[in-house]
Structures are given as C-alpha cells and as structure tokens.
C-alpha positions in Angstrom: 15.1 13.8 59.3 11.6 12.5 57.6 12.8 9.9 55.1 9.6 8.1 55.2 7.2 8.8 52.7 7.0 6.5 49.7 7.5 9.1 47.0 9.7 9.6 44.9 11.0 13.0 43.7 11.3 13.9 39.9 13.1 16.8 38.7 13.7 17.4 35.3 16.5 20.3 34.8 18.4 22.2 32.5 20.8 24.8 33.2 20.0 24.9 37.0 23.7 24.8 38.6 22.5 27.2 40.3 19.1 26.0 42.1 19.2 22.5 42.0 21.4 21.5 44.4 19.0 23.2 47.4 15.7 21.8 45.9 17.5 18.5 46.2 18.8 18.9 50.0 15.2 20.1 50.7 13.2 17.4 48.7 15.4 14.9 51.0 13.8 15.8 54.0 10.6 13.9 53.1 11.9 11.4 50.8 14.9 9.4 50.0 13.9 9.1 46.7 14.9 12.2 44.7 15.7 11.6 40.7 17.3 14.6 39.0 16.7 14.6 35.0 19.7 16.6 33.7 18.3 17.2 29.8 22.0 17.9 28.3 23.2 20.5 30.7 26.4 22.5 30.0 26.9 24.3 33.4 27.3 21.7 36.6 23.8 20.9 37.3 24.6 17.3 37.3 27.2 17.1 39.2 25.2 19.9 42.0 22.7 17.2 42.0 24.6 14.4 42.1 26.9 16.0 44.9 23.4 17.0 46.9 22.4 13.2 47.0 20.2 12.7 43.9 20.1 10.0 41.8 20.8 11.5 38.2 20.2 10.8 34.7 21.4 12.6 32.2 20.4 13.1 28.3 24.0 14.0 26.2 22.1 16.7 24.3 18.8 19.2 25.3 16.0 17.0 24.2 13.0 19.5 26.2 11.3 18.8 29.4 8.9 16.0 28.0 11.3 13.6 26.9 12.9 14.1 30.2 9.8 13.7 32.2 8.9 10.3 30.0 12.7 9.2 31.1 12.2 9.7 34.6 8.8 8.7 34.6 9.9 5.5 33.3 13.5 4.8 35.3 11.1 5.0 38.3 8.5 2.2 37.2 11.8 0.2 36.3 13.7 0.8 39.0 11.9 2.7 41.9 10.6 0.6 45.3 7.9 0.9 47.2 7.0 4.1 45.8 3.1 5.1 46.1 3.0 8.5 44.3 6.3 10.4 42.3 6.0 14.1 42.3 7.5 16.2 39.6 9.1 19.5 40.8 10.6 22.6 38.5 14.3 23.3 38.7 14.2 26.5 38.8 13.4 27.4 42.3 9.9 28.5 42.1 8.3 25.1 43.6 9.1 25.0 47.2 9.6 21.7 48.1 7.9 22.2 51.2 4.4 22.2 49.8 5.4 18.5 49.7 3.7 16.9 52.6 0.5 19.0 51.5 0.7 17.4 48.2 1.0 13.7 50.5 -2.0 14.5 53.0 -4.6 15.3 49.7 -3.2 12.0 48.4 -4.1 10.1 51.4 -7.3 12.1 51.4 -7.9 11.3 47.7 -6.2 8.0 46.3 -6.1 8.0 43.1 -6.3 11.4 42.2 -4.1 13.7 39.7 -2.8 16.2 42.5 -1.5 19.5 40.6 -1.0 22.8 42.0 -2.3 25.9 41.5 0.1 28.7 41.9 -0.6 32.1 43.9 1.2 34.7 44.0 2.6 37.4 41.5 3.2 35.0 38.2 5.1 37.3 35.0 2.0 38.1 33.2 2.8 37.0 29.6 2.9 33.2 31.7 -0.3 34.5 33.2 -2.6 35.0 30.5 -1.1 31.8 28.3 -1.7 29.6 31.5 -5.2 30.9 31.9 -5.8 30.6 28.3 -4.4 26.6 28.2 -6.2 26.0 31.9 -9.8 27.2 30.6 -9.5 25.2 27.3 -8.1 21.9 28.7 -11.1 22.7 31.3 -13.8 23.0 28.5 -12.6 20.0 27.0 -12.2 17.8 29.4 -15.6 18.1 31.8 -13.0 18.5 35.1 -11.9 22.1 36.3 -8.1 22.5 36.4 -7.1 26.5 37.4 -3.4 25.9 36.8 -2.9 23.3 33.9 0.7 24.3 33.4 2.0 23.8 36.8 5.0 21.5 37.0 4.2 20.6 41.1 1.8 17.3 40.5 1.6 14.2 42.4 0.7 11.3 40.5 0.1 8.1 41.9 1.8 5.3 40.3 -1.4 3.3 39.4 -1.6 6.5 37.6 1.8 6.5 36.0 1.4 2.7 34.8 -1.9 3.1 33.5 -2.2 6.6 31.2 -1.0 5.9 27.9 2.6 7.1 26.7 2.3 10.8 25.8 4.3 11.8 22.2 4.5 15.5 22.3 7.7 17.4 22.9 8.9 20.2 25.8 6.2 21.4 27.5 3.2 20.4 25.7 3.7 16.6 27.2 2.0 17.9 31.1 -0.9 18.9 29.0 -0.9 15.8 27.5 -0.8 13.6 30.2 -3.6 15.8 32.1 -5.4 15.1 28.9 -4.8 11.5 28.8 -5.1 10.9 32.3 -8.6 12.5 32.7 -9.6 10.9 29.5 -8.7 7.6 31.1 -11.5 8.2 33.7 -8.9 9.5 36.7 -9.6 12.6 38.8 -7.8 16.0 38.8 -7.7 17.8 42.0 -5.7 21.2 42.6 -3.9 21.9 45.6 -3.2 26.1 46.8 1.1 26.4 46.4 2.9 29.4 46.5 5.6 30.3 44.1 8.6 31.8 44.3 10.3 34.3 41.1 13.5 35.8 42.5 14.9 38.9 40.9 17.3 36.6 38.2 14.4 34.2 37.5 14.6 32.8 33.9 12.2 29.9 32.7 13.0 27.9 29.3 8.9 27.9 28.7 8.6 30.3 26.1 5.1 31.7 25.8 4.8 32.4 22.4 6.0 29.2 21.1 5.0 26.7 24.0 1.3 28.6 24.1 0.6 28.3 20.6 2.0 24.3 20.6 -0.2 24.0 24.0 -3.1 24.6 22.0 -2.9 23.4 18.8 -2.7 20.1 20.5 -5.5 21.1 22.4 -7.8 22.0 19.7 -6.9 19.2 17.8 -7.8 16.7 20.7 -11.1 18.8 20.2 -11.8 18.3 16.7 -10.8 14.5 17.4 -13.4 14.6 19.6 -15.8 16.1 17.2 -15.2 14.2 14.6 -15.6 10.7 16.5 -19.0 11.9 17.7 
C-alpha cells in the first residue's frame, strides 16, 4: 500500500452513510492523510468514516459545504504535517479517488498551480448548463480559462491554502470564491481530464436553481467591483 504522498485528503459530507466509507478506504491507498467533514449528519456517515480510518470532524447542525470546507481547510494548516498539496473530494461517489495520482503528477509538473478537474462524461443536464454558465463567466472575469468551475476534485497546494484570503460566502458558492480569490491573488488555474461517476440513486445537495443564481450574483458583483474600482 502507497501511503507516501504528502497530501492530505478533504472530504466534506453530508448524508453519505452510504458512499463515504469506500471513498475513504480508496483515498488511503495514496495517502494517510484522509479528513472527513461530517456537516451535521443524521444517518452514520461519521461513524462509516471514522470506522474506514478517517480522521473526522463534525459540525452538530448542517451549516453547507463552505463552512465545512473553511473547517477542514483550516484543521489541516493547524494540525496537518508535512503536507505539500490537500485535495478536496465530493462524498457522493462521483470523484473517483483514483484520478488522485493524476492530480499529484500535474502538481509536480506545475507547483504552484490551482489543479481542478474537468469532468467528462454524461453530467444531469440542469448541472450542465448552470456549470457552463458559472465556468464561462468566472472565465470572462478572471483573464484564466477554467471549463469546469464547479468541480469539487481540486488540488491546492498549501502555499496556496495559507495565502488566498478567507472566503465568506456560504454552501457552494465558497469554491467559486476561492477560484476567484485565488486567481485574483496572481496564482494559476490548470484543469486536469476526470471522469465522473452518477449511479442510478445519485442525489447531490447542489441545487441548481438556488446555488446557480447565488453562483452568479456573487459573480457579477465581483464584476461590478471591478468596474467600479476602474
């Protein structure tokens, strides 16, 4: 077993009993460092993860998947060791964890650099055309082309992590930010081809209606920010 990569695995869930437990076992194959975020579960997803070998931390009530991400992110600067990159996987099942060493050989290739995937395959189509949507604006805005802006496989190297200023913005809005922030900052996005796995029973708490409209009014108003300062 491959326990040697200086990563560390984030994993922000909610409601996964059911999935988490193999992304864990799988994740452990390249990295010892595997931290489940259970956001105020009421099934046994922390105790699967727990039980599969991850460290857990655990919110007592559903605060969304950017508060969780900002409590992972920052139990790992407190507490992680010798940790080059963390990268941030779904619990839902639809991130393979084996894409995993890709993610580490374009990070040797490109220190540094914002890795995030860029999803292929058949993706439900209302996630489809709100992804594109968000992906093309952040892509105007910000000068760099990112495909997939919504995808929840990125590595992020932890001069990265330390550097980009604490995002604000709830659920799933907060990637965007920190994509945002990050390129803002003066770092480098790079995508990297996944593919992506929805089983017949596949759910997602993203909701496309609400989470696509919040995506972009936080967009637009980074725009008219921009506007305005110029």
């Amino acid at each position: 077993m491959d326990t040697s990569l200086p990563i560390a695995v984030l994993i922000p869930a909610y409601l996964a009993e059911n999935s988490i437990a193999e992304i864990v076992k799988q994740s452990l194959i390249w990295t010892s460092e595997v931290w489940v975020g259970d956001d105020g579960s009421s099934d046994q997803t922390f105790f699967c993860a727990k039980e599969a070998g991850a460290r857990v931390i655990r919110f007592e009530k559903n605060r969304g998947k950017g508060a969780m991400l900002r409590a992972l992110f920052d139990e790992v600067k407190t507490n992680g060791k010798n940790i080059d990159a963390v990268i941030t996987l779904d619990a839902d099942g639809q991130h393979d964890p084996r894409w995993i060493p890709n993610f580490w050989e374009q990070h040797l290739k490109w220190p540094g650099t914002l890795l995030i995937g860029n999803r292929k395959g058949s993706m439900p189509w209302m996630r489809y055309g709100a992804n594109r949507l968000s992906s093309l604006t952040l892509s105007a805005l910000c000068g760099q082309w990112v495909p997939d802006s919504q995808c929840g496989m990125r590595l992020i190297p932890m001069e990265i992590l330390e550097k980009v200023e604490k995002t604000v913005t709830p659920r799933f809005v907060m990637e965007t930010e920190f994509l945002w922030k990050a390129i803002k900052q003066g770092f480098s996005v790079r995508s990297v081809p996944i593919t992506t796995h929805y089983h017949e029973n596949w759910s997602s708490h993203f909701q496309s209606l609400r989470d696509s409209w919040e995506i972009a009014n936080y967009l637009v108003r980074q725009l008219s920010m921009r506007l305005i300062n110029h």
